[in-house]
ROKE-206843 format. One record per residue (C-alpha): chain; z, y, x. Coordinates in steps of 0.2 Angstrom, whole numbers, m for minus. Layout:
BEGIN
("A",(Z,Y,X))
...
***
This chain:
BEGIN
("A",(25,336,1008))
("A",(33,326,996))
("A",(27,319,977))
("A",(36,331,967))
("A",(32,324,947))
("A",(25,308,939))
("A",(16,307,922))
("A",(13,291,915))
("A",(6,290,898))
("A",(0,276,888))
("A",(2,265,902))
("A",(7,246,898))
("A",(25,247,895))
("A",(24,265,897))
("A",(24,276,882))
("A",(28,293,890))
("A",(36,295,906))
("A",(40,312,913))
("A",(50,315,928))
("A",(54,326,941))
("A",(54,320,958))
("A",(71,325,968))
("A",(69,330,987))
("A",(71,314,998))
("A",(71,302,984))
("A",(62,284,988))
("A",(70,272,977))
("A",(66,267,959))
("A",(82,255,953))
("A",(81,250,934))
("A",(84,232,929))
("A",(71,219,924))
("A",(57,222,912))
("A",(61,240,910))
("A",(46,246,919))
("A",(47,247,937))
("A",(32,237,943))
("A",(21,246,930))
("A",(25,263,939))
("A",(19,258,954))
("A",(3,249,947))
("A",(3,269,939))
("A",(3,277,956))
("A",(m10,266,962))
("A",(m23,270,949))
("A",(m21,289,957))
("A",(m19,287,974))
("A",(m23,270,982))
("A",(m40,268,989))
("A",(m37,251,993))
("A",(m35,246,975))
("A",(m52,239,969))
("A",(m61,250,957))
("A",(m63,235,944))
("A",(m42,237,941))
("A",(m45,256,940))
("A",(m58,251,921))
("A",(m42,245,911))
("A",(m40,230,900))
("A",(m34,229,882))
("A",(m17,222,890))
("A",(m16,238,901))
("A",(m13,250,885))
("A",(3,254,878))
("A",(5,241,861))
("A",(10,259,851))
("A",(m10,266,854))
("A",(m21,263,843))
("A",(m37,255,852))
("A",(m48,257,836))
("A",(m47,276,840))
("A",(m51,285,854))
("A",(m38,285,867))
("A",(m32,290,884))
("A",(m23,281,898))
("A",(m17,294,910))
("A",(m6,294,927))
("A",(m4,312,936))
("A",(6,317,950))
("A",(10,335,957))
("A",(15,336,974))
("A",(24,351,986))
("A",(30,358,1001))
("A",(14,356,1010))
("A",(11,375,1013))
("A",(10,380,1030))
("A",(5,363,1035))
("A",(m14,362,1039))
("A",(m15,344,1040))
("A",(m5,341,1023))
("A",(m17,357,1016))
("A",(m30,346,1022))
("A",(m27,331,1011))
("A",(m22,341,996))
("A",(m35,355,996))
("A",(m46,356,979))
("A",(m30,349,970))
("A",(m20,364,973))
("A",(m13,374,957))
("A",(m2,387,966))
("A",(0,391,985))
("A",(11,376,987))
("A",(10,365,972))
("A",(m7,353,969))
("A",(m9,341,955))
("A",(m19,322,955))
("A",(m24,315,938))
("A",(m31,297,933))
("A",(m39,296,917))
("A",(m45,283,906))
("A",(m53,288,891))
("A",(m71,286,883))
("A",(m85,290,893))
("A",(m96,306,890))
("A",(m109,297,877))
("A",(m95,290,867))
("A",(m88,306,865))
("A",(m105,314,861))
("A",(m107,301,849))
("A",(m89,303,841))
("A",(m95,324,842))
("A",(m109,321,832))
("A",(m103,310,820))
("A",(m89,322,818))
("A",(m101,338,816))
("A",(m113,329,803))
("A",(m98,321,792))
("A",(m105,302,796))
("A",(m92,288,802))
("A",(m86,290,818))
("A",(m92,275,828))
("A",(m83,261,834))
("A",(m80,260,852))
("A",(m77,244,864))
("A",(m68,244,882))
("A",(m87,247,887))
("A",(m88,263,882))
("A",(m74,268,891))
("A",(m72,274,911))
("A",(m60,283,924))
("A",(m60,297,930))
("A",(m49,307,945))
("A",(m47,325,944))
("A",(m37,337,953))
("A",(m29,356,951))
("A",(m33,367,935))
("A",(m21,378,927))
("A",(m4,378,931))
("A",(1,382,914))
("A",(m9,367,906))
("A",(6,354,905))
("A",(m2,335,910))
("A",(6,326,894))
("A",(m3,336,882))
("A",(m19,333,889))
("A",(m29,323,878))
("A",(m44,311,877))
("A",(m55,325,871))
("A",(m50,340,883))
("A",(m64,339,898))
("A",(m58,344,915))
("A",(m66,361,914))
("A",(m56,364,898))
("A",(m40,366,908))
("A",(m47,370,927))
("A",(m49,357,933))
("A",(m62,349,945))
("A",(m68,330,950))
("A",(m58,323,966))
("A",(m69,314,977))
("A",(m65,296,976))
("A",(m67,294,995))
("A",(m55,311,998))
("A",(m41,296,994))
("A",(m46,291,1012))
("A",(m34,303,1022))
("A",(m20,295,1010))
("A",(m9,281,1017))
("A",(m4,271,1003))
("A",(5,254,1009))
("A",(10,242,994))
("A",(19,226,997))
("A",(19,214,983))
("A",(36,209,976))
("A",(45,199,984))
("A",(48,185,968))
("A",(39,191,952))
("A",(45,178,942))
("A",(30,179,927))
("A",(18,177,938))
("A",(23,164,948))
("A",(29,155,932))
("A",(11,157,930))
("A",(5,148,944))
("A",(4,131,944))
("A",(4,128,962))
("A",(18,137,966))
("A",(29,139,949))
("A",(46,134,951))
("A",(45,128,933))
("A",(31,115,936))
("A",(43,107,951))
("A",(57,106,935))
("A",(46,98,923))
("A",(41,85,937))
("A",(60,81,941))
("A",(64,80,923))
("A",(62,64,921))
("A",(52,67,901))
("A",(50,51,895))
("A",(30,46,891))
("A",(32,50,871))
("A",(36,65,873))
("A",(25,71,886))
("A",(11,63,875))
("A",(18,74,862))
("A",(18,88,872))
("A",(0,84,878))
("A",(m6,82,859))
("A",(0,100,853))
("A",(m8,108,865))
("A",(m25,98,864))
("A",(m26,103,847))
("A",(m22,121,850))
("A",(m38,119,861))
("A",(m48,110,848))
("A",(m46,123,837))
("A",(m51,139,846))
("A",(m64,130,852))
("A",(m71,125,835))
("A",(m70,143,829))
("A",(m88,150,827))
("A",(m88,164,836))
("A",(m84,154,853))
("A",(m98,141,847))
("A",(m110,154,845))
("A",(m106,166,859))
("A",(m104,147,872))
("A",(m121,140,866))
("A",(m131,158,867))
("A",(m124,157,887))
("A",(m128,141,890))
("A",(m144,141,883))
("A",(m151,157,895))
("A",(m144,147,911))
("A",(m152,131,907))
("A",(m168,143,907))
("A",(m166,150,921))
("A",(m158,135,932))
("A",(m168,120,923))
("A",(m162,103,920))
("A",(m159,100,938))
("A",(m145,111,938))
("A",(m140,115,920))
("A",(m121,121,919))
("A",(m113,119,903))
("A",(m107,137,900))
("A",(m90,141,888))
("A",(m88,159,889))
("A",(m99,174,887))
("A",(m102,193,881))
("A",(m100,203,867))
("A",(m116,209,857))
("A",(m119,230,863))
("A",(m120,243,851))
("A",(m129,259,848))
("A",(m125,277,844))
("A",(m136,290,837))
("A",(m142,303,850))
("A",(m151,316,840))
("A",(m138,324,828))
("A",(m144,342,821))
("A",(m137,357,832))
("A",(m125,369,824))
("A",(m116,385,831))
("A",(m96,378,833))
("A",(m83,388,843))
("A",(m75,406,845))
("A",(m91,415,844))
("A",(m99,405,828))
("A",(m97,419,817))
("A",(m103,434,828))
("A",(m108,450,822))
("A",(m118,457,835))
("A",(m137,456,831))
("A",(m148,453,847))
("A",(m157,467,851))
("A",(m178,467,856))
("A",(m187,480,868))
("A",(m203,485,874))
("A",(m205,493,888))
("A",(m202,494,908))
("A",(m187,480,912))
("A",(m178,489,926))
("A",(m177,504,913))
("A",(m170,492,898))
("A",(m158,484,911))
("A",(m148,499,917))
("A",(m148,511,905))
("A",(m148,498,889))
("A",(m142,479,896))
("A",(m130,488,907))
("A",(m121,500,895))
("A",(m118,486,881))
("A",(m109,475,892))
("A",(m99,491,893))
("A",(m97,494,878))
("A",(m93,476,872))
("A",(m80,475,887))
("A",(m91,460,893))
("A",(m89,458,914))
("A",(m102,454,925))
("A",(m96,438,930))
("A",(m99,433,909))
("A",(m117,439,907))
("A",(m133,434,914))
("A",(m152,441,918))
("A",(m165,424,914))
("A",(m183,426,918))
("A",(m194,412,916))
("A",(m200,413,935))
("A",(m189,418,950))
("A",(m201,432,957))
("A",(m197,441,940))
("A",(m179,443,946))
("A",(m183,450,963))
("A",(m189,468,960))
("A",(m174,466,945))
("A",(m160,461,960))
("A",(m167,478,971))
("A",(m163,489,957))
("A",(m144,482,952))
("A",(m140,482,971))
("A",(m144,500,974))
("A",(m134,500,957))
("A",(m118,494,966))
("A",(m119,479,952))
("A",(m113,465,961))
("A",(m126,452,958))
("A",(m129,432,962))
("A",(m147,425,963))
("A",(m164,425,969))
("A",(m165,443,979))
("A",(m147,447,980))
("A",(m144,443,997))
("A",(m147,456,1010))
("A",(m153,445,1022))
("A",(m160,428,1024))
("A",(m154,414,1016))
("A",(m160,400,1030))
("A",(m149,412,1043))
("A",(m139,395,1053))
("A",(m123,406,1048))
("A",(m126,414,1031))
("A",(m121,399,1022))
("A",(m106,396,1032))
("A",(m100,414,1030))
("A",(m103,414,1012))
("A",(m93,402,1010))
("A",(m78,407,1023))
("A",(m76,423,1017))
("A",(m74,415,998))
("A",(m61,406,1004))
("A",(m52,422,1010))
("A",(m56,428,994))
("A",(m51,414,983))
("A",(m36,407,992))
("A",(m28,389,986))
("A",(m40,391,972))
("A",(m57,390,983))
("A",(m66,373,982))
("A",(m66,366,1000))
("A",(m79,354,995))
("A",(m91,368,996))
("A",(m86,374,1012))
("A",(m87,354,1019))
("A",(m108,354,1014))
("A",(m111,372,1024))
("A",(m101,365,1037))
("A",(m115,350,1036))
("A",(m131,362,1033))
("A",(m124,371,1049))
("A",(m122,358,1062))
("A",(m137,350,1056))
("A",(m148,364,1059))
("A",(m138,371,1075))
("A",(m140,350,1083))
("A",(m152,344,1071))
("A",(m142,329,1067))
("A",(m132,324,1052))
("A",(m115,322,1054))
("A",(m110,315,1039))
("A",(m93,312,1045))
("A",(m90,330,1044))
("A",(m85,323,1024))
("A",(m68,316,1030))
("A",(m51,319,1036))
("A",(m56,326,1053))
("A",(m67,335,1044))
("A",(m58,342,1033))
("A",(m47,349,1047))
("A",(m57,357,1056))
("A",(m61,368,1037))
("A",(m45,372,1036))
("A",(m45,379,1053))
("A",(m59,390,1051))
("A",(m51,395,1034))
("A",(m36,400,1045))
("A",(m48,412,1057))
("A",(m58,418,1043))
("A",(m41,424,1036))
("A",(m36,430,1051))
("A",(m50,443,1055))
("A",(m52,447,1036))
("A",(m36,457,1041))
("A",(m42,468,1054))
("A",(m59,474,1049))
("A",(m74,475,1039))
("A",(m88,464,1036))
("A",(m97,467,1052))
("A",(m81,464,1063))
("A",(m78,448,1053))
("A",(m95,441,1054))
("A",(m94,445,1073))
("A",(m77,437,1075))
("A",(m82,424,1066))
("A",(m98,420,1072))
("A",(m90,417,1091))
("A",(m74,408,1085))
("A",(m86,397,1074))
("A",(m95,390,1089))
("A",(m78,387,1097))
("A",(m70,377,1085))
("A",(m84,369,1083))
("A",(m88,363,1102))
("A",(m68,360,1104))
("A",(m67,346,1091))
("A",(m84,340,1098))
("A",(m97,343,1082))
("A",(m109,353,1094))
("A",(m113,356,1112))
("A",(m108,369,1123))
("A",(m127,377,1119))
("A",(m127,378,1103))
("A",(m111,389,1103))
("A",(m122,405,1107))
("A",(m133,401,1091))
("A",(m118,406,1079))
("A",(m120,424,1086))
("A",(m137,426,1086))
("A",(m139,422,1070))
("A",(m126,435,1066))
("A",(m137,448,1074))
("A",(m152,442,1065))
("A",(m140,445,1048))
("A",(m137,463,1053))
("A",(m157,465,1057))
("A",(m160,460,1040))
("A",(m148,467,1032))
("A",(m153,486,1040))
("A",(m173,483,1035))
("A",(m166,482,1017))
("A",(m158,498,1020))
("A",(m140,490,1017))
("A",(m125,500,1024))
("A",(m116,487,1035))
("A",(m105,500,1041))
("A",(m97,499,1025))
("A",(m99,481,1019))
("A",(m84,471,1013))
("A",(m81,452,1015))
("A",(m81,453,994))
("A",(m100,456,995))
("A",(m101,442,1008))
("A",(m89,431,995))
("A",(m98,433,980))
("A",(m112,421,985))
("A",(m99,407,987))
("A",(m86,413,972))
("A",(m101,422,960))
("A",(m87,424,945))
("A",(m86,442,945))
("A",(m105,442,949))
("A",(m120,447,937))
("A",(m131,429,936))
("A",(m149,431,940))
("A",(m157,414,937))
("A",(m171,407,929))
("A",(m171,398,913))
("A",(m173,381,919))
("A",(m159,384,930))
("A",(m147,391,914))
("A",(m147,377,905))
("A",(m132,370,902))
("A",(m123,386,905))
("A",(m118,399,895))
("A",(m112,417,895))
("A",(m106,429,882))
("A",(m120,442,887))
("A",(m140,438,891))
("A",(m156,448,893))
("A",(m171,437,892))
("A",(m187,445,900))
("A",(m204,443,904))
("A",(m205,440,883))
("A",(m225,442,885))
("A",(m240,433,880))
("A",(m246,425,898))
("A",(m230,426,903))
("A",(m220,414,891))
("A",(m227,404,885))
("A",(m238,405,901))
("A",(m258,408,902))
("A",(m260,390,907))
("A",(m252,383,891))
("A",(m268,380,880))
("A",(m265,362,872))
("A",(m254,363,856))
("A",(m242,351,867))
("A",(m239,363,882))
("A",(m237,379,871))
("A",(m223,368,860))
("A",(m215,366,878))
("A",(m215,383,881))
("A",(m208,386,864))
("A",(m192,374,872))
("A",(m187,383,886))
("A",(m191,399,877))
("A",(m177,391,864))
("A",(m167,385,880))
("A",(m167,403,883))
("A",(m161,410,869))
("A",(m146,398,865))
("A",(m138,402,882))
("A",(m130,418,874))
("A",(m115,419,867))
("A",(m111,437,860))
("A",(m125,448,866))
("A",(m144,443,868))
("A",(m156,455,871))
("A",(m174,453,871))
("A",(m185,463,886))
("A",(m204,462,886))
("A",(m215,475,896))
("A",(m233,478,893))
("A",(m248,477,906))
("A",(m264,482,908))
("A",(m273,469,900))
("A",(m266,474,883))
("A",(m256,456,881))
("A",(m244,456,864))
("A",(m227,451,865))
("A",(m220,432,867))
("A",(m228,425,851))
("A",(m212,414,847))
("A",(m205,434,845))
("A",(m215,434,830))
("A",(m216,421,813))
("A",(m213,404,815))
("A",(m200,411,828))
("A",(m185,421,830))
("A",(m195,436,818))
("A",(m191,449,829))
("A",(m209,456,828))
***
C-alpha cells in the first residue's frame, strides 16, 4: 500500500497543492519557508489519531492569507492511496474509503457547520443578508470514498459528502493507522519564540546593550502594551470576566481576569419552504384513488413508474402504520417486485444469522463499494446474541479482519451455488472463523447452522422457492438501492424519492380515530404534510373504503391539498 496523491487546499501557506505520489517516494526536499512542515501538519489533520482533536478545529492563522474569512470557506487535506488489493489486512484499514478495487480516498474538511449552512441557505432562498460567521460556526469533518470521477480540488464548502458519494470515516478507524511524527529537529521560529531556550535571548544577554538603550527598548514595548490594553473592547471584554469570577470565587479568591470571549450570535431557523432543484418545475400532477390498495398498487402505482422510467430503488410505498404495509409486501413479493421493509423478508428477522447474511451477501454483491461498517454492527448483534456478551472490540482492527475474511468466504461460495448452498456454507464456515480468532466458544459454532435451518422453515411456510433463491434476494436487505421502499412516514422523513404512493388516506386512519383536540388533528395534518413532501416526480394518493362508511383523509379536501 502506498499514499498515492495529496490535496492541500487553503492550508496556511498552502493555496493549492496537487501532487502525484511516485512509487517508493519518502522524501519531501524544498528550501526554507516554502512549505514543507505545513504538508506534514496537512497529513496530520487526515490521518494521525494521535493529533489532538482541538488542532483538527482551525484557527484564523491556519487559513491561507488569499481566503476570504468574511465568506464561507473550506480548509481541505485529501489523500488517495493504492496497491492494497489483494491484501486483506491493507483492505482492512482502507475499506469504506475505497473508490475503485484498488484506489480509496481520505478527506479532512473544515468548513461551516451544518446550521451555518442552513442559515447562509435560507437567507439565500428568502433574498435576506447572508449572516456573518465566526470560527465558532465552523467544525471538521473526515470522509472517505465517493465518486471516482468527483476531483478533490473542486470540492467546495457547500457540496455535502452525499453530494459526491461519499460517507463519514469513523474517527477511531484512524486507530489501525500508524502514524509516527518526530518534531524537527531545529525549527528556528519557534524556538526564537521561546524564551527559555532561544538562541536569540542568549545573544541579547551577551551583547553587552548598554542601560539606555535597553530602557529604550523596554519603553517602546510598554507602550505598545498600554495601548491595546486601553483599547475599549479589551476593557470591556476583561471587566465583564472578571466580574463573573469574582462571583463565583469571592473576595477570598478573586483573580484579576484580562481575556475573555466573544458575544454569540443568532440565526433565523424558520425561513418559508420553497420547491428548489431539478424537479421544481414538474409537470406531472399527483394522482388520487379510491378503492382497494393492493389493486391501485399493481395495476396503477406499478405501471407509472413504468411509464415514467422511474426504478424501484427510486420510489417508495408510505403508510402511516407498519401493519398497513404487511399484506402490501405479500402482494409485490408474489409480484417478483423486489422490495425492502416491514414484511419483505421471508423469514424472521431476529434469526441469529439473518442479519449477518444480509449483510455478507451485500458485500458480494456490492464489492469495494459495500459499507463494512454495516457488516461490523451484525457481526456485534451476532456474537452477542450467539454468547450473550458485548464484544465491542469487534469495532477495531482485529475486527475488522475478521470481516474481511468472511467477505472472502462469502465470495467464495457465491461462486458455486445458489442461495441455499451459500447460506449452508456460510452458516458453518461463519462459526469457524468466528471460534478460530476466539469471539465464540466451540458451542456456539452449531448455533450458526441451526438458525440457518430455521431460515429455510420459514422461508417454506411463506411458500418461498428456496430452490431457486439468489444471494441478490438475500442482498437487497443490506444494499436496498434497487429495491421498492416500504416504510412508514415517520420513518420517510428526511428521505425522498422521485415516485411515492401514500395510503391509508382515510378518516380514522390519518389523521387517526384518536385525534379529537384541535392540536392532535393539526399533528396529524404534519405528518400527513411529511408525507406528501417526500415525492419528487410522482405522488399518488391511495384511500380504501370500509365498512363503517368513513370519508377520505379530510386534509384531501379544502383547507388541504383539494383533491376531493
Amino acid at each position: 500500500m502506498q499514499l498515492s496523491r495529496i490535496v492541500i487546499k487553503g492550508y496556511r501557506s498552502i493555496a493549492l497543492l496537487d501532487v502525484d505520489i511516485k512509487e517508493k517516494a519518502s522524501c519531501i526536499v524544498g528550501e526554507n519557508n516554502t512549505g514543507k512542515s505545513n504538508v506534514v501538519q496537512a497529513l496530520r489533520l487526515c490521518l494521525d489519531v494521535n493529533l489532538p482533536s482541538s488542532y483538527r478545529l482551525l484557527l484564523k492563522e491556519d487559513v491561507h492569507c488569499e481566503i476570504d474569512q468574511s465568506k464561507p470557506f473550506q480548509v481541505l487535506v485529501g489523500v488517495e492511496f493504492s496497491d492494497f488489493a489483494g491484501n486483506d489486512a491493507e483492505l482492512a484499514m482502507l475499506h469504506g474509503t475505497q473508490i475503485a478495487a484498488d484506489r480509496a480516498r481520505l478527506i479532512y474538511r473544515f468548513r461551516p457547520k451544518k446550521a451555518a449552512r442552513e442559515a447562509i441557505e435560507a437567507a439565500k432562498s428568502s433574498g435576506a443578508a447572508q449572516p456573518a460567521l465566526t470560527f465558532d460556526d465552523y467544525g471538521w469533518e473526515l470522509i472517505g470514498g465517493g465518486d471516482p470521477a468527483a476531483d478533490i480540488p473542486k470540492i467546495e464548502w457547500d457540496h455535502d459528502a452525499e453530494d459526491f458519494g461519499a460517507s463519514g470515516f469513523g474517527f477511531s478507524y484512524l486507530q489501525s493507522f500508524l502514524v509516527v511524527y518526530l518534531p524537527a529537529l531545529r525549527d528556528v521560529e519557534n524556538d526564537l519564540a521561546q524564551a527559555r531556550r532561544s538562541p536569540l535571548a542568549r545573544l541579547i544577554q551577551t551583547s553587552n546593550i548598554d542601560v539606555a538603550e535597553q530602557s529604550a527598548l523596554l519603553d517602546a514595548i510598554k507602550n505598545a502594551n498600554d495601548t491595546i490594553e486601553a483599547s475599549p473592547t479589551i476593557k470591556q471584554i476583561a471587566q465583564s470576566i472578571d466580574k463573573a469570577f469574582k462571583e463565583v470565587t469571592g473576595p477570598a479568591f478573586s483573580l484579576d481576569i484580562e481575556l475573555g470571549l466573544a458575544e454569540p450570535s443568532f440565526f433565523p431557523r424558520s425561513p418559508p419552504m420553497t420547491s428548489e432543484g431539478e424537479f421544481k418545475s414538474n409537470a406531472e400532477v399527483p394522482q388520487f384513488i379510491w378503492g382497494r390498495t393492493l389493486e391501485a398498487i399493481t395495476d396503477v402505482f406499478l405501471p407509472e413508474l413504468a411509464r415514467l422510467g422511474i426504478g424501484f430503488g427510486e420510489a417508495a410505498i408510505l403508510a402511516r402504520n407498519w401493519t398497513a404495509l404487511l399484506p402490501i409486501s405479500q402482494r409485490l413479493r408474489d409480484f417478483g417486485v423486489p422490495i425492502v421493509g416491514p414484511g419483505a423478508r421471508p423469514y424472521r428477522r431476529g434469526r441469529l444469522f439473518a442479519g449477518l447474511a444480509e449483510q455478507l451477501s451485500g458485500a458480494v454483491l456490492d464489492g469495494y463499494q459495500y459499507r463494512i461498517r454495516h457488516l461490523e454492527r451484525a457481526l456485534f448483534a451476532a456474537i452477542q446474541d450467539a454468547t450473550g456478551v458485548s464484544r465491542t472490540d469487534i469495532f477495531s482492527y482485529d475486527g475488522r479482519c475478521t470481516a474481511i475474511a468472511l467477505v472472502r468466504r462469502a465470495e467464495l461460495h457465491a461462486e458455486h451455488g445458489g442461495a441455499e448452498y451459500w447460506l449452508d456454507q456460510m452458516a458453518k464456515d461463519t462459526g469457524e472463523i468466528l471460534h478460530k480468532l476466539n469471539w465464540i466458544n466451540q458451542e456456539h459454532v452449531k448455533l450458526f447452522r441451526a438458525s440457518v435451518a430455521d431460515m429455510k422453515r420459514d422461508m417454506i411456510e411463506r411458500n418461498v422457492d428456496v430452490d431457486n433463491m439468489s444471494i441478490e434476494d438475500l442482498g437487497i436487505f443490506a444494499s436496498p438501492n434497487t429495491a421498492l421502499r416500504l416504510l412508514t412516514i415517520h420513518n420517510a422523513k428526511g428521505h425522498e424519492y422521485k415516485a411515492v404512493a401514500l395510503i391509508g388516506l382515510r378518516d380514522g386512519v390519518l389523521p387517526d380515530w384518536r385525534s379529537q383536540t384541535d392540536a392532535a388533528i393539526i399533528s396529524e395534518k404534519r405528518l400527513f404534510y411529511v408525507g406528501v413532501t417526500r415525492a419528487k416526480v410522482l405522488l399518488m394518493y391511495l384511500g380504501e373504503p370500509n365498512q363503517f362508511g368513513n370519508p377520505p383523509c379530510r386534509f384531501l379536501g379544502h383547507g388541504g391539498v383539494q383533491m376531493v
